[in-house]
C-alpha positions as CSV (number, residue, x, y, z in Angstrom):
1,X,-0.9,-47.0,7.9
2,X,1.1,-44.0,6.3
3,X,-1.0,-41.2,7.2
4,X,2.0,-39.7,8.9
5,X,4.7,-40.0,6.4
6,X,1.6,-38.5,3.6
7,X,0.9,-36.0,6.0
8,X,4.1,-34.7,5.9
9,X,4.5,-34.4,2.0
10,X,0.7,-33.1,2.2
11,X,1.5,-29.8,4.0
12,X,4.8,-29.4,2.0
13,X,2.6,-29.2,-1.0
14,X,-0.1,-27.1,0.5
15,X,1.7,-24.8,2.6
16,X,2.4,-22.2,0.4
17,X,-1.2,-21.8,-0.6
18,X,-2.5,-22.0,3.2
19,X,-0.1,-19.3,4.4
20,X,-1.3,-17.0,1.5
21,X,-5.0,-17.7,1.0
22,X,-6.6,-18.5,4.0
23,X,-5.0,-15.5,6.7
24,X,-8.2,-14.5,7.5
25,X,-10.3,-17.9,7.5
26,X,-10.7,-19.4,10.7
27,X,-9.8,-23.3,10.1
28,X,-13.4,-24.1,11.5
29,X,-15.1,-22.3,8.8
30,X,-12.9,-24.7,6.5
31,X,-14.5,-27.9,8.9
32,X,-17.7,-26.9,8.3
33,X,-16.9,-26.2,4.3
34,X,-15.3,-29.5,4.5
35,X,-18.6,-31.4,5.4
36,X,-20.9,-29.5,3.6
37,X,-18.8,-30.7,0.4
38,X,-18.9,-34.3,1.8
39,X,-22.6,-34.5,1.7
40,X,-22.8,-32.9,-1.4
41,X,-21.0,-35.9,-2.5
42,X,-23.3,-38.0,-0.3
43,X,-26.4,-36.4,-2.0
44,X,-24.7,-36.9,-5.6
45,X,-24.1,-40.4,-5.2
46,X,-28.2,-40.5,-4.2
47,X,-28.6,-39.2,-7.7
48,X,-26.1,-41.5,-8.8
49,X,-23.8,-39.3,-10.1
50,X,-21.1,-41.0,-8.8
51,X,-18.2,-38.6,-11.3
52,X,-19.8,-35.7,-9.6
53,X,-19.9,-37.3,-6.2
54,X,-16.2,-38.5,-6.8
55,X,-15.1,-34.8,-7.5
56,X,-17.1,-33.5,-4.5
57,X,-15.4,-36.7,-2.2
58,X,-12.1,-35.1,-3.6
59,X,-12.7,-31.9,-2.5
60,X,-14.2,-33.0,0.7
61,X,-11.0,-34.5,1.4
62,X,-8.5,-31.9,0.5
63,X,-10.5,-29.3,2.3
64,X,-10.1,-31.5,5.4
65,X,-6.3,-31.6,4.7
66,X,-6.4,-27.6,4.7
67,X,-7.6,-26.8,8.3
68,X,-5.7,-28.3,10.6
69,X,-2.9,-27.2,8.3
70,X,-4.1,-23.5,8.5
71,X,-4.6,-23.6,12.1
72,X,-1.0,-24.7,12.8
73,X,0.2,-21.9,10.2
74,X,-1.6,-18.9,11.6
75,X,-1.7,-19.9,15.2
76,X,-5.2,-20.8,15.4
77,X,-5.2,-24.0,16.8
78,X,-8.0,-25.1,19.7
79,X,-9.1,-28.2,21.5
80,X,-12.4,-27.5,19.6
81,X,-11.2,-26.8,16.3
82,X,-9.5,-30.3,16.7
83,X,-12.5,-32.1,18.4
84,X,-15.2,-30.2,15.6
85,X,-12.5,-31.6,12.9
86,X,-12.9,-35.0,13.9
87,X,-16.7,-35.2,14.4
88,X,-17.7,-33.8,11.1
89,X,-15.2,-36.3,9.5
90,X,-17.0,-39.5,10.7
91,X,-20.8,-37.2,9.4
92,X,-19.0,-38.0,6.0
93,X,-17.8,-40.9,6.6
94,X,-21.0,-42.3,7.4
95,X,-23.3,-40.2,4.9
96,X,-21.0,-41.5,1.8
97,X,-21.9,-45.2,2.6
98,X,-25.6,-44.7,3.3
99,X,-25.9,-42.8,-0.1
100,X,-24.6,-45.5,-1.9
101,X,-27.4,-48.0,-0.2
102,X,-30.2,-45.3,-0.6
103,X,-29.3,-45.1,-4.4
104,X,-29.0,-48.9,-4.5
105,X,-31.0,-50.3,-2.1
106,X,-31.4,-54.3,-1.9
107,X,-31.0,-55.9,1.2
108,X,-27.1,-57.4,0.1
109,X,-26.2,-53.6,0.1
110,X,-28.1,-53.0,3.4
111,X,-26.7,-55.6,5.2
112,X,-22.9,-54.9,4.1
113,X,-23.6,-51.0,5.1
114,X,-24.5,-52.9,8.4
115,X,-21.2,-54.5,8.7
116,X,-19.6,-51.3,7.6
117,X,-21.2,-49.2,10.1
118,X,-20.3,-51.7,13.3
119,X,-17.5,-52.1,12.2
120,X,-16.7,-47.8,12.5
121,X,-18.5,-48.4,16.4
122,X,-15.8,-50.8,17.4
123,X,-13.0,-49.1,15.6
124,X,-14.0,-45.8,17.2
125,X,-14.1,-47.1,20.8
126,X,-10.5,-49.0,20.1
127,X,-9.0,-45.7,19.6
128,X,-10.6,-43.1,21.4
129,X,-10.8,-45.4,24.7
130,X,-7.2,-46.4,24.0
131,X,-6.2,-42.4,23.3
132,X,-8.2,-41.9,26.8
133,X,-5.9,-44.3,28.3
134,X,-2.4,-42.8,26.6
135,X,-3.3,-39.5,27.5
136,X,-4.3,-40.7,31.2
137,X,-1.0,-42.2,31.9
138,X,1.3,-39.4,30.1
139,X,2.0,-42.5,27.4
140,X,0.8,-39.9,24.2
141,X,3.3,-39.4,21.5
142,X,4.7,-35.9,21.5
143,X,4.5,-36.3,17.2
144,X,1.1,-36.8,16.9
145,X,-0.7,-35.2,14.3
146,X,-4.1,-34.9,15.7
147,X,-5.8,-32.8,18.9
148,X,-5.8,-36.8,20.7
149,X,-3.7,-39.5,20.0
150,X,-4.3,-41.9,17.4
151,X,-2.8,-45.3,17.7
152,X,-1.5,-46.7,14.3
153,X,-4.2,-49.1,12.5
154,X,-4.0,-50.7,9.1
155,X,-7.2,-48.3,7.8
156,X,-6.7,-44.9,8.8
157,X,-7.0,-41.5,6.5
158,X,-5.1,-42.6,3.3
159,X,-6.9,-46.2,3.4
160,X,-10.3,-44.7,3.8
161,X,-9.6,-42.2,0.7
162,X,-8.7,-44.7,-1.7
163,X,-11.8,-47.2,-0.2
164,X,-13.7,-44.8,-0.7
165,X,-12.6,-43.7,-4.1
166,X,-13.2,-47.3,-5.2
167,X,-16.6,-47.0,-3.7
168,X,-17.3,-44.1,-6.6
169,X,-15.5,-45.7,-9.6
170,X,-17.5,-49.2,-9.1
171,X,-20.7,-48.6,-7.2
172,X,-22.2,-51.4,-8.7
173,X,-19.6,-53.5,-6.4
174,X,-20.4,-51.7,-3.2
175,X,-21.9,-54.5,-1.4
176,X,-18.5,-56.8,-1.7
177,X,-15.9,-53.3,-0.9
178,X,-18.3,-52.8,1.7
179,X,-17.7,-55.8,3.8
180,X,-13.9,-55.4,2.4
181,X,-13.6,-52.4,4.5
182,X,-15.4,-53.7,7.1
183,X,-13.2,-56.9,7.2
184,X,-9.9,-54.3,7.3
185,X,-11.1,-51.6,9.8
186,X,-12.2,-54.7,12.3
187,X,-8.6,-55.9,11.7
188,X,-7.4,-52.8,12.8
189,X,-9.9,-52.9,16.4
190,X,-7.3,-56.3,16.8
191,X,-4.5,-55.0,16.2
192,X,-4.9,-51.6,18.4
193,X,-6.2,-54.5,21.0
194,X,-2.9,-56.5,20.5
195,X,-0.7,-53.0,20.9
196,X,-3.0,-52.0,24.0
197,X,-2.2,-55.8,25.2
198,X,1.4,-55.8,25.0
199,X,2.0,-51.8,26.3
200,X,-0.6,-50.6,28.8
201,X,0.6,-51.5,32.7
């Protein structure tokens, strides 16, 4: 819920170091880094080498912080770059849970991971449907922060890093954070229904 305010005091940190070391990296490059990092993670976690995998989630995630940031800096931004951003995100975002299942694998953590993964359906169609809409009707935010609009939810970037960070430091919980995260990300499909309710014609 305070992925824009963090977002701002993200690219003051990182700016300096974008505008110097990446002039000649084309932000998709860092995408594609980005999720190659994020399944190493994935694959550590199969090994259950969850420090490693925490370390690689880590850099996974500050990589991802780096191109859009680098694309607004050296004027490289694109419909694609935004659209390639967001799809190799969610290949993380789904590996990282199915590692932890694969590694531990009892039907608890295989139904939770099932909760988990409906739960990313919905949550994906109440914003990307809603963002269809916004943009439709001229109703986008001119501050948004990604290529398509992105309706405010109680899990969004910073929630997902530190879920996911807990998923690392106490795998043997997984099947409990699991349906947690589930329980939190379906609360935020009601809520973007509620603000869809209350502010679409």
């Amino acid at each position: 819920m305070r992925d824009a305010a963090l977002r701002s005091q993200k690219d003051r940190l990182m700016t300096p170091f974008a505008r110097r070391a990446f002039v000649r990296v084309h932000p998709n490059l860092i995408s594609v880094v980005a999720m190659a990092v994020g399944l190493a993670a994935a694959w550590a976690v199969t090994q259950e080498l969850y420090w490693l995998g925490l370390g690689l989630w880590w850099g996974n995630r500050i990589l991802d912080g780096l191109d859009g940031l680098v694309a607004r800096l050296h004027h490289k931004q694109s419909d694609f770059g935004g659209y390639l951003d967001l799809l190799l995100d969610f290949v993380v975002y789904l590996a990282v849970p199915v590692a932890f299942v694969l590694a531990q694998p009892t039907g608890v953590h295989l139904w939770a991971l099932v909760a988990l993964v409906g739960s990313y359906v919905l949550n994906t169609i109440s914003w990307t449907v809603l963002a269809a809409i916004l943009e439709k009707r001229q109703l986008q935010s001119s501050a948004r922060a990604t290529t398509i609009e992105m309706p405010v939810g109680i899990v969004e970037g910073a929630e997902t890093i530190v879920l996911y960070t807990v998923f690392f430091l106490i795998p043997w919980a997984v099947g409990i954070l699991f349906w947690l995260m589930a329980a939190l990300v379906m609360a935020t499909v009601v809520q973007r229904v509620i603000w869809a309710y209350r502010h679409l014609p």
